[in-house]
C-alpha positions in Angstrom: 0.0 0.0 0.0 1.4 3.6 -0.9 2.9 5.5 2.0 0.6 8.8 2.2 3.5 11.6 2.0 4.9 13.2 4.6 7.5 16.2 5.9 10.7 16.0 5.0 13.3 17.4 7.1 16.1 16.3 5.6 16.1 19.0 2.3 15.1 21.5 5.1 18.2 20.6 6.9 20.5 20.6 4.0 18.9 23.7 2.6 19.5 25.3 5.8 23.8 24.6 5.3 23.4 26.4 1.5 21.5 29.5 3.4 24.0 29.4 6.1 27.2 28.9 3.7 25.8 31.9 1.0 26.0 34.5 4.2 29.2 33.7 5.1 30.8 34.1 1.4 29.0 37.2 1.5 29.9 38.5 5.4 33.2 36.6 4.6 35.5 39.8 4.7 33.4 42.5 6.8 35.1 41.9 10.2 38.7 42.1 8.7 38.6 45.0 6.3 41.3 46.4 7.1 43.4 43.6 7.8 42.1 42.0 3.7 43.3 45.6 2.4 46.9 45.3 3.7 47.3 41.4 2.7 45.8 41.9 -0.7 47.3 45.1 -1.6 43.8 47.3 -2.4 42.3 49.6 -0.2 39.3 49.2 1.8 36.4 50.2 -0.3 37.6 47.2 -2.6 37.5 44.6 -0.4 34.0 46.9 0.7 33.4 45.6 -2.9 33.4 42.0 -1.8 30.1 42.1 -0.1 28.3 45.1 -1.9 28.3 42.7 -4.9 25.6 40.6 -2.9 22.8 43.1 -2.5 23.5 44.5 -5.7 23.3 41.6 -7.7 20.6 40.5 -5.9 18.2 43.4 -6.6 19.4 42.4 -10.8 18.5 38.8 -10.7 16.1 38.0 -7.9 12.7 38.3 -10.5 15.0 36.0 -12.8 15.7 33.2 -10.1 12.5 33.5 -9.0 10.9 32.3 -12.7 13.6 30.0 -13.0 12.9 28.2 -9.5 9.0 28.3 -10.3 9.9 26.4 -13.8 12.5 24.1 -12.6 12.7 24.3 -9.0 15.2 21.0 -8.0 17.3 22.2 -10.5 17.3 26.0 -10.1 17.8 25.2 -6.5 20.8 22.2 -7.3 22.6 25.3 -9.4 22.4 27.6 -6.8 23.5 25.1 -4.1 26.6 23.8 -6.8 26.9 28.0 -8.0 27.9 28.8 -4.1 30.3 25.7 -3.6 32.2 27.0 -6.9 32.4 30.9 -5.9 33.8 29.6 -2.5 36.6 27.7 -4.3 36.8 30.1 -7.0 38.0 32.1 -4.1 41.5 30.1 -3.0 42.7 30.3 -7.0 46.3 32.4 -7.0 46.2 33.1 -3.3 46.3 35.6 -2.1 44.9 37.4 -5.2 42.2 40.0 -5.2 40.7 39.6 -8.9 40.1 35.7 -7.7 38.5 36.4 -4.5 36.0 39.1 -6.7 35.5 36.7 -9.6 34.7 33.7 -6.7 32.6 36.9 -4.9 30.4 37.5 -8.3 29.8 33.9 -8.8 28.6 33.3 -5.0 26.8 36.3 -5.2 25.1 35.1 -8.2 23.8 32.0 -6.8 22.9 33.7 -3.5 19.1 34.6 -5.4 18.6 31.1 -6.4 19.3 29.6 -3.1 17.7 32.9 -0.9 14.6 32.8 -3.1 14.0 29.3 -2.5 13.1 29.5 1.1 9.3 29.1 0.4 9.5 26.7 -2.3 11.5 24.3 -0.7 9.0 24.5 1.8 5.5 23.9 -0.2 7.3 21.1 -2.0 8.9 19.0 0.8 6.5 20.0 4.0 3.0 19.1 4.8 1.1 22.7 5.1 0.9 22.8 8.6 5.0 22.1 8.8 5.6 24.9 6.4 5.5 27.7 8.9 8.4 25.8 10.9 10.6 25.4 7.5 10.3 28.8 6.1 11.5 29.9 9.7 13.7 27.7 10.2 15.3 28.4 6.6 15.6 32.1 7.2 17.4 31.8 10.8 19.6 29.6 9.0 20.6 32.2 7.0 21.2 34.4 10.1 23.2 31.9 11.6 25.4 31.9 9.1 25.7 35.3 9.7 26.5 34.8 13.1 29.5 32.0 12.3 31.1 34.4 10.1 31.2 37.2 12.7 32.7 35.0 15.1 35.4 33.5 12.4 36.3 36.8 11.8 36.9 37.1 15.6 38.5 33.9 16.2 40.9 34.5 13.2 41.6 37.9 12.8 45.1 38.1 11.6 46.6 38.9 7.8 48.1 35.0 7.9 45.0 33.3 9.1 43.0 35.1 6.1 43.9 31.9 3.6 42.5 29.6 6.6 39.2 31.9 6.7 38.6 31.7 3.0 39.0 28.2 3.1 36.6 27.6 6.1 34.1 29.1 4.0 34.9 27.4 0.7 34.8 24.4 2.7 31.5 25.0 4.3 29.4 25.9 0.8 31.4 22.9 -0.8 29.8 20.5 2.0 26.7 22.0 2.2 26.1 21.4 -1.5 26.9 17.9 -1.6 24.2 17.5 1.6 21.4 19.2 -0.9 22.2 17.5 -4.0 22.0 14.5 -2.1 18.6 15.6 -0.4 17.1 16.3 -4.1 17.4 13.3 -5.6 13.9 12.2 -4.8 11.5 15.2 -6.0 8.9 16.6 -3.6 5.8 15.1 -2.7 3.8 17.4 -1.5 1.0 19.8 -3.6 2.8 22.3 -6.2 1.1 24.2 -9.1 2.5 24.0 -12.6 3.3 28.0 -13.3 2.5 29.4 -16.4 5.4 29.7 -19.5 8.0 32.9 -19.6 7.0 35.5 -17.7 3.9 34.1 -16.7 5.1 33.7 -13.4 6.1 37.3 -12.7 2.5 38.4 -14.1 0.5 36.3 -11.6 2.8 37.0 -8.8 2.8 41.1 -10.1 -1.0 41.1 -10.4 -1.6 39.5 -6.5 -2.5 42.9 -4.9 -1.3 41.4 -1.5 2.1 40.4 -2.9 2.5 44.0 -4.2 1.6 45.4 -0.6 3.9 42.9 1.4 6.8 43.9 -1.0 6.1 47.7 0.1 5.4 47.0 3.8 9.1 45.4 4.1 10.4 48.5 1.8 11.3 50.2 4.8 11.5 47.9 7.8 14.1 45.7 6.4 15.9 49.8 4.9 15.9 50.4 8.7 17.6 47.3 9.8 20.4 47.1 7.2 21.3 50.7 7.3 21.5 50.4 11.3 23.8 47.4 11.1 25.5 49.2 8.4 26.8 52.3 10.5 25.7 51.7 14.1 29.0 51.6 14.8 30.2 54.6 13.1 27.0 56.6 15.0 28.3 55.1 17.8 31.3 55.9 18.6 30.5 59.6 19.4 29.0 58.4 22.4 32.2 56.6 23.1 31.2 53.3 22.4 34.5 51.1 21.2 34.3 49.6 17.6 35.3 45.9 19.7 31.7 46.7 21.8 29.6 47.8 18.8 30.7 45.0 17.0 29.8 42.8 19.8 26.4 44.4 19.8 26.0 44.0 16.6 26.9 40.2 16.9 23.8 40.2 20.1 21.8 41.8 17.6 21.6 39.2 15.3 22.0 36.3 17.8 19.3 37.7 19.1 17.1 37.4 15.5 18.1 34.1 15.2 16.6 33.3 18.6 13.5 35.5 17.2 13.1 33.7 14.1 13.3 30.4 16.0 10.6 31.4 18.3 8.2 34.1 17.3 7.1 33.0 13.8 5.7 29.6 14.9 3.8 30.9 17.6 2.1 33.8 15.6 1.3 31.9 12.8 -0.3 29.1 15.2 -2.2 31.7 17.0 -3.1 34.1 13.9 -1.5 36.9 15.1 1.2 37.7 12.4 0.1 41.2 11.9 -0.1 42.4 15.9 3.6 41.1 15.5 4.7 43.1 12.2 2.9 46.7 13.8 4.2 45.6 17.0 8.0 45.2 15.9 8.1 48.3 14.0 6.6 50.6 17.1 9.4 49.6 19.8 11.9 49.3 17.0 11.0 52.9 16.5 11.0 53.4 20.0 14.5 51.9 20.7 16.0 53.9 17.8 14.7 57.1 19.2 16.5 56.1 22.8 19.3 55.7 20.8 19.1 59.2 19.4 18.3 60.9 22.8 20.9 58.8 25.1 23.6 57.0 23.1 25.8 54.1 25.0 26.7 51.0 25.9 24.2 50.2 28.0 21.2 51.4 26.1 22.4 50.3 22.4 22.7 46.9 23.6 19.2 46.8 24.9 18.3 48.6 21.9 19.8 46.4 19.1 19.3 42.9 21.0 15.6 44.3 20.7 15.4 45.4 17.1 17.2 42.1 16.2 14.6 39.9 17.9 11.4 41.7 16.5 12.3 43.2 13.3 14.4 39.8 11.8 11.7 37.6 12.1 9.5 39.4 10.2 11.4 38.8 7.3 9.9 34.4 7.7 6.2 35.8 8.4 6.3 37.7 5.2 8.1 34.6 3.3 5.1 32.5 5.2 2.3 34.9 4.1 3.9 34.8 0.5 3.8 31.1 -0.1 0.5 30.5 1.7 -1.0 33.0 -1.1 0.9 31.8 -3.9 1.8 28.4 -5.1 2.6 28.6 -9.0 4.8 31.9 -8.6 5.7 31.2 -5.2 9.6 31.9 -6.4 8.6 34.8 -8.0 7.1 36.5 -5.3 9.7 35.3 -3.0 11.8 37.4 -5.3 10.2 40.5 -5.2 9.8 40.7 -1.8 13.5 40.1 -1.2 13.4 42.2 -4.1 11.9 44.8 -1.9 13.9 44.7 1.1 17.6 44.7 -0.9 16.2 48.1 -2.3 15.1 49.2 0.7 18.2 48.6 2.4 20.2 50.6 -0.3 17.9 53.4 -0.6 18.2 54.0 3.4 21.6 53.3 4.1 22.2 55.6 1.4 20.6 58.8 3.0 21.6 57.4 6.3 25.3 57.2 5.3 25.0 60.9 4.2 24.2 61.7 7.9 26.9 59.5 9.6 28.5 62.5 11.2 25.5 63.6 12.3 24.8 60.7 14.5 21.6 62.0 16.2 20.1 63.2 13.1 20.1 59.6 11.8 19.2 57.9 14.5 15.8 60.1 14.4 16.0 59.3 11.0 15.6 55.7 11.0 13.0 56.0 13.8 10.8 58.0 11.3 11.0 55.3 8.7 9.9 52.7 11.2 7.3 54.5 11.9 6.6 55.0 8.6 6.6 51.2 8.0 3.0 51.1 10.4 0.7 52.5 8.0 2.1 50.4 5.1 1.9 46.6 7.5 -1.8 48.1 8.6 -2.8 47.6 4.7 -2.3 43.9 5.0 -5.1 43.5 7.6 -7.6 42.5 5.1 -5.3 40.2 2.8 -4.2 38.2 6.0 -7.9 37.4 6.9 -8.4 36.6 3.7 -5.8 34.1 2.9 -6.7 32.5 6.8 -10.5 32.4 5.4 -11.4 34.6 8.8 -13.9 37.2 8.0 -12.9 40.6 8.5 -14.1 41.7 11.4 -15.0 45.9 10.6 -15.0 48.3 13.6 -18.7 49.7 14.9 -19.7 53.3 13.5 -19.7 55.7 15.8 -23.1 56.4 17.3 -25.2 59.7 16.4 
């Protein structure tokens, strides 16, 4: 007698290594700047270069990963898995040598869409529906993680001659993690998956979706906020007197602290419907804890401040992958892209004007705490799509008596 089909963890699990291993190609660098400058004989901004290759190449192909995964998922996903592993090695060719740790950089960066964008997919094609909140979250904390591993790589080996030994870490880490996905995609899905339509069929059913087009400008700013703060908190900082060492320890809490979120707070609100309380809720105190920053600067209140931005504002990033593939399922990849999309161009149009300000440290911490704010009105729009995809009627507040 058949088997009826079931979860399986296993491709969640090896996704989760591909997620981790394309963050720390991309983060690979950014806690040795200076140190990478002197050993490859550029300056800063160049080996700057090695991670702003990432976001930028990600706002140019996510829409074209995305139709490629919703046509050929397995193998979009296989290419992006095998993509990562080969930027990673492409990396150690002529060390030390800065045009092979860019060309390995481009490549990684690349694949980083195909893998990224997958999140969702992986989970409507290998997860019963009620295991797919739990996937897509644990998926995106993966990705954190690996954020996380790199910071404290970059910590544990901080010198010009352990540099080779960090870029091989990493290469080592995407090479493994590929072998443990190709391995979980031999056997295709089993769970329920639309056929999408030809070309750009795909983009024109996920670009049609109202809701899709108002989750991708609800995380517009949110996810602007958050990069730009991890981008120069330490720079706004350090007028206050805050050491670089402490800020980048903060900054380490502050995604430790997202991972923890994203382990916890997206299972529980999707199991008690309460996805949007949590989205308005995260961007009022992450407002809030920006403006503290702004008034009274320190230690003491930026690590409060930052552990608490982390653990509210980085999950949201899995509730809106969640909400995305619970609405769609033959563009899911698609969508997936815009909304990361979204975010990538959020995150350079803010750090942009917020790097303009960076000597002006109190102006930009205001700043950002107006764009959170901001962000309410935009989340408040997606009361009515949320009920409707749950099948809850909307439930309209009483006129006002005469």
């Amino acid at each position: 007698m058949t088997q009826p089909p079931s979860s399986r963890w296993s491709v969640i699990a090896a996704f989760a290594l591909v997620g981790a291993a394309t963050q720390i190609l991309w983060l690979n660098f950014a806690g040795v700047t200076t140190v990478a400058a002197a050993r490859y004989g550029v300056s800063e901004v160049a080996i700057g270069w090695l991670a702003q290759v990432f976001p930028l190449l990600y706002v140019v192909l996510a829409i074209p990963a995305g139709l490629v995964l919703d046509r050929w998922f397995r193998a979009g996903l296989a290419t992006g898995a095998v993509l990562t592993a080969f930027g990673g090695c492409l990396r150690l060719v002529g060390s030390p040598s800065y045009g092979w740790l860019l060309a390995g950089q481009v490549v990684a960066a690349v694949a980083q869409p195909l893998v990224l964008n997958a999140i969702t997919g992986v989970a409507g094609h290998y997860l019963l529906a009620k295991d797919r909140p739990t996937g897509i979250a644990v998926g995106t904390a993966a990705t954190f993680a690996g954020m996380v591993l790199t910071f404290v790589l970059c910590a544990l080996l901080p010198g010009a001659s352990q540099l080779a030994t960090l870029t091989r870490i990493g290469a080592g880490f995407a090479v493994l993690a590929a072998i443990a996905l190709l391995t979980a995609l031999r056997r295709p899905g089993q769970q329920r998956h639309a056929s999408p339509p030809a070309g750009l069929g795909a983009l024109r059913v996920a670009w049609r979706d109202g809701f899709i087009r108002k989750l991708c400008a609800s995380v517009f700013l949110p996810f602007g906020v958050f990069i730009a703060l991890t981008t120069f908190a330490q720079a706004l900082l350090a007028p206050a007197g805050v050491p670089a060492a402490t800020a980048s320890l903060l900054l380490l809490g502050t995604v430790v602290f997202g991972v923890v979120g994203c382990a916890v707070l997206p299972i529980l609100m999707v199991r008690w419907r309460a996805e949007l309380p949590m989205l308005i809720v995260g961007l009022l105190l992450s407002a809030l804890a920006i403006a503290v920053l702004a008034v009274a600067p320190g230690v003491a209140t930026a690590a409060v401040a930052l552990a608490l931005i982390g653990f509210l504002l980085i999950p949201a990033l899995p509730v809106v992958l969640e909400l995305t593939e619970r609405r769609t399922g033959e563009a899911e990849g698609t969508a997936a892209g815009l909304v990361w999309m979204a975010g990538n161009l959020g995150g350079l149009a803010v750090a942009t004007v917020v790097g303009l300000l960076v000597h002006r440290p109190g102006s930009a911490f205001w700043l950002m705490a107006a764009l959170a704010l901001a962000g309410t009105p935009l989340g408040l729009r997606l009361r009515r799509d949320i009920a409707a995809t749950r099948g809850a009627p909307v439930v309209e507040a009483p006129a006002p008596s005469t």
